[in-house]
C-alpha positions in Angstrom: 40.3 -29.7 -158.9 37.0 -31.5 -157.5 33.6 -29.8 -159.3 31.8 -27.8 -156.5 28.7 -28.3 -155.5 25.4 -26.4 -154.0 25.4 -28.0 -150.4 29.2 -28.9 -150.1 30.9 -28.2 -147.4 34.3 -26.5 -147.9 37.0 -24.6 -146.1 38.9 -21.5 -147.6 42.1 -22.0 -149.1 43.9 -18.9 -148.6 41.6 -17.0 -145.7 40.4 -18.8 -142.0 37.0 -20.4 -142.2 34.7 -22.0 -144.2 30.6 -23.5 -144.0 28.0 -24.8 -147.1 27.8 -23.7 -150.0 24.4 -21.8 -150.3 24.7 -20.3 -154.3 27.3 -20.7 -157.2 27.4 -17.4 -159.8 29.8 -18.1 -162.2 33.1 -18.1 -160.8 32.1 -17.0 -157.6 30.5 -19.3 -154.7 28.4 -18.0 -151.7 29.4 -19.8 -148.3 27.1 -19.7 -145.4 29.3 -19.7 -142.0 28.7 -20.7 -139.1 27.6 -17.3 -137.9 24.8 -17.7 -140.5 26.4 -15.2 -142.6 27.0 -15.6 -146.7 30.3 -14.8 -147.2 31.1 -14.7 -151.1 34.3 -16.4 -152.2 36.3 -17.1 -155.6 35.6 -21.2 -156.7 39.2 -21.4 -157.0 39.4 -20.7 -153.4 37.5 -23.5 -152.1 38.5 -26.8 -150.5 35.5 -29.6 -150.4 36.0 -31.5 -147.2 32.3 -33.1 -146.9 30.5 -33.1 -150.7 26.5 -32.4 -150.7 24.4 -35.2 -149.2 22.1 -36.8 -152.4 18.7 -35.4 -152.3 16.4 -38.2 -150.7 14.4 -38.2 -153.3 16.8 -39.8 -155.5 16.0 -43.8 -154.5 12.7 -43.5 -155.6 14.0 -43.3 -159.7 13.8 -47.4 -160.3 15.6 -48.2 -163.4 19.4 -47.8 -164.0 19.4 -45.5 -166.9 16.8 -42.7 -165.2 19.1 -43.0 -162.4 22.3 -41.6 -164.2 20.1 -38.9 -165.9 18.5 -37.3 -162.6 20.9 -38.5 -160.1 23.0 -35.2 -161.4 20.2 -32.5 -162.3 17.2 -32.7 -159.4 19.9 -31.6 -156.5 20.8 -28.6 -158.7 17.0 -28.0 -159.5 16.2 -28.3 -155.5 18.7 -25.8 -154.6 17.9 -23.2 -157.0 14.4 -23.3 -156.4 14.9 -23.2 -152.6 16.9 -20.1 -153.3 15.0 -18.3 -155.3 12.0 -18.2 -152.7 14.5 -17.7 -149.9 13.2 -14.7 -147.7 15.6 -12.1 -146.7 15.7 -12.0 -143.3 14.9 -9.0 -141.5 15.6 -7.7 -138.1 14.1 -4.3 -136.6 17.3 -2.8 -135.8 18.3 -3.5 -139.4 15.8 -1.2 -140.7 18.3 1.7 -140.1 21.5 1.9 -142.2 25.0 0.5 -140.4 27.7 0.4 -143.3 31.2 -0.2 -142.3 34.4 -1.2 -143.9 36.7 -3.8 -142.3 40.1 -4.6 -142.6 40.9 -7.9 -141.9 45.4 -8.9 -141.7 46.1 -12.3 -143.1 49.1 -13.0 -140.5 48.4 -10.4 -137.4 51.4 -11.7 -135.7 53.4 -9.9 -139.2 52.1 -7.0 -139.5 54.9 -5.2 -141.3 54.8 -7.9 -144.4 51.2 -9.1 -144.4 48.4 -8.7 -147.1 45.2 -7.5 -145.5 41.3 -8.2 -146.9 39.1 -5.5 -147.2 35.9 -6.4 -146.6 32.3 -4.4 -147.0 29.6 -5.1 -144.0 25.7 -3.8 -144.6 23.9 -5.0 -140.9 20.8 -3.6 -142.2 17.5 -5.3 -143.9 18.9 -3.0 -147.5 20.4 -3.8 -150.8 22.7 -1.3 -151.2 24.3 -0.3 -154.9 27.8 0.9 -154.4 31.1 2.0 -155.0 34.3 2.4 -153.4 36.8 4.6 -154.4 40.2 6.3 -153.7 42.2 9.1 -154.5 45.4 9.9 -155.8 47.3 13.4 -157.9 45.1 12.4 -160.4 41.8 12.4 -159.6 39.4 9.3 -158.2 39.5 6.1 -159.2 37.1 2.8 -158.7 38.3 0.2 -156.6 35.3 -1.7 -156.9 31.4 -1.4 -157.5 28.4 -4.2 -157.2 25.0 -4.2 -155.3 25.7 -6.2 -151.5 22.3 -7.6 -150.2 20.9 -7.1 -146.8 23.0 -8.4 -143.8 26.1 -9.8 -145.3 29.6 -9.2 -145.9 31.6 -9.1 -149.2 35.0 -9.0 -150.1 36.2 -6.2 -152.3 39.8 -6.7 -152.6 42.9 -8.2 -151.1 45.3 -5.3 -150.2 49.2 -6.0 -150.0 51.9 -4.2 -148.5 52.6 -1.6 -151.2 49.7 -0.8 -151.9 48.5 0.5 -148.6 49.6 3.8 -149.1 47.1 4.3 -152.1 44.2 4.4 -149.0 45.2 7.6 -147.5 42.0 9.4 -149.3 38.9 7.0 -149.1 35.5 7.2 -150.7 32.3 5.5 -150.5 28.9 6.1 -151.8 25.6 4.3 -152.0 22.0 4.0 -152.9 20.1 1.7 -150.8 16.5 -0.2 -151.4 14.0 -3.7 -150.6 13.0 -5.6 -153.6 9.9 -7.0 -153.9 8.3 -5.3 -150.9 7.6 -1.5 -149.6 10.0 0.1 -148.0 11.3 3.5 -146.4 13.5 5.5 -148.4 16.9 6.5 -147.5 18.5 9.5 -149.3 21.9 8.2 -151.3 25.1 9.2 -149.6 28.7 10.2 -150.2 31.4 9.5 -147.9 34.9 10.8 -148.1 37.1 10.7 -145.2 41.1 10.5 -145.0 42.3 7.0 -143.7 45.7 6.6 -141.6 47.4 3.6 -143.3 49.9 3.5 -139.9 46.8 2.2 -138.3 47.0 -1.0 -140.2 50.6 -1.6 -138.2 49.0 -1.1 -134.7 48.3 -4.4 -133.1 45.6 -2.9 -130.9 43.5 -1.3 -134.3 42.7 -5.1 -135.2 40.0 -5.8 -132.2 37.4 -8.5 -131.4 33.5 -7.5 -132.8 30.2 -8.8 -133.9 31.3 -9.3 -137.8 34.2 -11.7 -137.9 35.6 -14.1 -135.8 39.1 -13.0 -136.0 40.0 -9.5 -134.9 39.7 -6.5 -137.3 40.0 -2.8 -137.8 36.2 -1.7 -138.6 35.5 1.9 -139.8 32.0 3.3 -139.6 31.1 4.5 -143.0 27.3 4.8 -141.7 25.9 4.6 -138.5 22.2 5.0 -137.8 21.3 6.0 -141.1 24.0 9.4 -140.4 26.8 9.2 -142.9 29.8 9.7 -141.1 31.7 12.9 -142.7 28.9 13.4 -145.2 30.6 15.4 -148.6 29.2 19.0 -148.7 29.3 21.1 -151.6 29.0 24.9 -150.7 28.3 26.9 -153.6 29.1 29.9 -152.2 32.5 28.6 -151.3 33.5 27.3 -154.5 32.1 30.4 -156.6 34.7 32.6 -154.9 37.4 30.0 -155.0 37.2 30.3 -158.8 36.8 33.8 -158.9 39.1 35.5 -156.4 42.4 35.6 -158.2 44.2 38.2 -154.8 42.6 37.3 -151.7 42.8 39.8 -148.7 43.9 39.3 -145.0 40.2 40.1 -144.3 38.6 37.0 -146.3 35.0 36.4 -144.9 35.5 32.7 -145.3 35.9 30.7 -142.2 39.7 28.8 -141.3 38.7 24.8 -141.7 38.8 23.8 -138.6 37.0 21.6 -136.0 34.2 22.9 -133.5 35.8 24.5 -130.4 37.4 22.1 -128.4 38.3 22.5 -124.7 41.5 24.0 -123.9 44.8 21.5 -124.3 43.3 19.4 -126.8 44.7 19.0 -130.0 43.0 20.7 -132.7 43.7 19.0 -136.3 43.7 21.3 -139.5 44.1 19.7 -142.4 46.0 22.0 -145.1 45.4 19.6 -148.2 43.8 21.8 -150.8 41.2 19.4 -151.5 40.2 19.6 -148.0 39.8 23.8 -148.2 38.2 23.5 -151.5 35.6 22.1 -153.3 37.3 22.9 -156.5 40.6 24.4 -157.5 39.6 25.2 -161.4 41.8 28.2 -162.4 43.9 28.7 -159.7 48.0 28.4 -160.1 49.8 26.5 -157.5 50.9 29.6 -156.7 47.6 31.1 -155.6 46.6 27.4 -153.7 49.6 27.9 -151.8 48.9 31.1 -150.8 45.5 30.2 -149.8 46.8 27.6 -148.0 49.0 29.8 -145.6 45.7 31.9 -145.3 44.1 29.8 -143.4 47.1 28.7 -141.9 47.1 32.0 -140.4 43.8 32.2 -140.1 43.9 29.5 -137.4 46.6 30.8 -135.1 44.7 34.5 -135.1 41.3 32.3 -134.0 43.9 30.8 -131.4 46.5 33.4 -130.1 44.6 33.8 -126.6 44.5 30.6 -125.6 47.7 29.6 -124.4 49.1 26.7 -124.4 47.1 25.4 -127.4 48.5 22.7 -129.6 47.1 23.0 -133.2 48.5 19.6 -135.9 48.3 21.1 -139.2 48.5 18.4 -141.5 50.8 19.4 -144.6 51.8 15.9 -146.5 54.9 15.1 -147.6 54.4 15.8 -151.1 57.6 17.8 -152.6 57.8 19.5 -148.8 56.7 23.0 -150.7 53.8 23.6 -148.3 55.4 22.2 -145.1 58.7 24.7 -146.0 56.2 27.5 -146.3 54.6 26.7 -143.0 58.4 26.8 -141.7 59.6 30.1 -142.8 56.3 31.5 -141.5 56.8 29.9 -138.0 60.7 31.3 -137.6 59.3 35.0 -139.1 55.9 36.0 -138.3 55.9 33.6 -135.2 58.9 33.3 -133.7 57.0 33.1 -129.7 54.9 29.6 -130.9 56.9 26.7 -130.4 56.8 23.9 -133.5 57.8 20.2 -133.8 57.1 17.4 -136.2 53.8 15.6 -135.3 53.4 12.5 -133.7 55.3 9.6 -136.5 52.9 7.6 -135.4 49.4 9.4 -136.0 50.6 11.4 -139.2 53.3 9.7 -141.1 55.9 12.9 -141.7 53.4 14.9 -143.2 52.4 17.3 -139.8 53.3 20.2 -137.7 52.0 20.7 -134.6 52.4 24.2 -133.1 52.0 25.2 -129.5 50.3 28.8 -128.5 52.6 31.1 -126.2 
């Protein structure tokens, strides 16, 4: 394979586009696109189509042997210097945070079988140090974690078919700051929110917008500075969770639920125990489960007036203990609510959705 070269223009072997190269960091090249964005991609990756243009500068060397010595080094020298003095440029908008995530399908006509990129987008005038995380029955793990400069995108991994289930329980969290220059300070956020994977075989998720210049499914991690469901920790909330070991009917804590909505809209609970609690330290499955059903119940008491209500609570698949639970509770204590697997298409098998009588 061909040496590349700061100023060659390439194409992308296994993704749609290509432009210059602007930088080269090890294995890793930086390709300005037509849309003046720097879109980081492996070496390996790249296809020269048009090398870098010699630096005018080079006829002026007279004699043969200086020729072959400079002819490789002063373009290198050039570029570097050029980038090292490169300002970053700002815009005003840009001085307020916009983080998003974007999912990007190799083959959109193939949804079903195809790999998808997903891709990091900062539109603001920040650095941002960051990781990206999921979750699993174990814990959190790093997907991956760098520092993204201001206005660019970056590529964090490549995600195939099955591994798309591993994204149902997303993290993100950042610090963001200027170099070299004063700057207003942002507070660091955390960002955990629970992603659909069905969306990624909806044809009408992947849509046209201001990043890319194929269609993609973009998710709002920050907008205007606001994280978008910031992580809370409520003290009070997790002090009784680890010392209440028989909880009454009469618990002051609140059900989970969203804000009041107008009548006939569907109200989502989500019954994952990591949802209800901050932390679950010394509590058997048993007594989870039975806080679980708590606020189960807890819900359908703050709802039993309004009739004609439809309430998802969201259960997971799991080993089905919670969603039997919810079951026996709905043919004893509730026989007048009516109950039916949630829609397959917005929750997987893993919801219930109740109507009030």
């Amino acid at each position: 394979m061909a040496t590349l070269n700061i100023g060659d223009k390439v194409r992308f072997l296994n993704a749609v586009g290509g432009g210059i190269v602007r930088k080269i960091d090890r294995d890793m090249a930086y390709v300005e696109e037509e849309d003046g964005f720097e879109t980081p991609v492996l070496v390996r990756e790249c296809v020269v189509v048009e090398p870098a243009k010699p630096q005018k500068k080079q006829p002026e060397v007279k004699t043969t042997f200086t020729a072959t010595t400079f002819s490789k080094d002063i373009p290198q020298r050039a570029e570097i210097k050029t980038t090292s003095i490169e300002p970053i440029e700002e815009t005003p908008e840009g001085e307020q945070l916009n983080i998003a995530l974007a999912f990007i399908p190799h083959e959109p006509k193939h949804l079903n079988t195809t790999a998808y990129d997903i891709c990091l987008v900062n539109d603001s005038n920040y650095y941002l140090y960051f990781t990206f995380t999921s979750r699993d029955d174990e814990g959190w793990r790093t997907r991956h974690a760098a520092v993204i400069e201001p206005n660019t995108q970056m590529e964090l991994e490549e995600l195939q078919q099955q591994d798309v289930n591993t994204l149902q329980r997303i993290g993100f969290q950042y610090i963001a700051f200027k170099q070299g220059k004063h700057f207003t300070s942002k507070n660091p956020g955390a960002i955990e929110m629970r992603f659909d994977p069905v969306r990624l075989y909806k044809l009408h998720s992947f849509r046209d917008n201001i990043y890319y210049d194929e269609p993609a499914l973009i998710i709002d991690l920050v907008k205007n500075d606001i994280p978008i469901r910031p992580v809370v920790v409520n003290t009070d909330d997790l002090a009784r969770a680890m010392s209440e070991k028989n909880r009454s009917e009469h618990s002051n804590r609140p059900p989970v639920s969203k804000p009041k909505q107008q009548l006939q809209e569907i109200i989502e609970i989500d019954l994952h125990i990591n949802a209800l609690l901050d932390s679950t330290a010394g509590m058997s499955n048993g007594e989870m489960l039975e806080y679980q059903l708590d606020t189960f119940r807890k819900v359908l008491a703050e709802h039993k007036h309004n009739k004609g209500q439809r309430i998802v609570f969201i259960h997971g698949k799991g080993e089905g203990t919670l969603r039997r639970a919810i079951l026996d509770e709905l043919r004893t204590r509730y026989k007048e609510y009516s109950s039916q697997d949630a829609s397959f298409r917005e929750y997987g098998f893993g919801a219930t959705m109740v109507t009030i009588k």
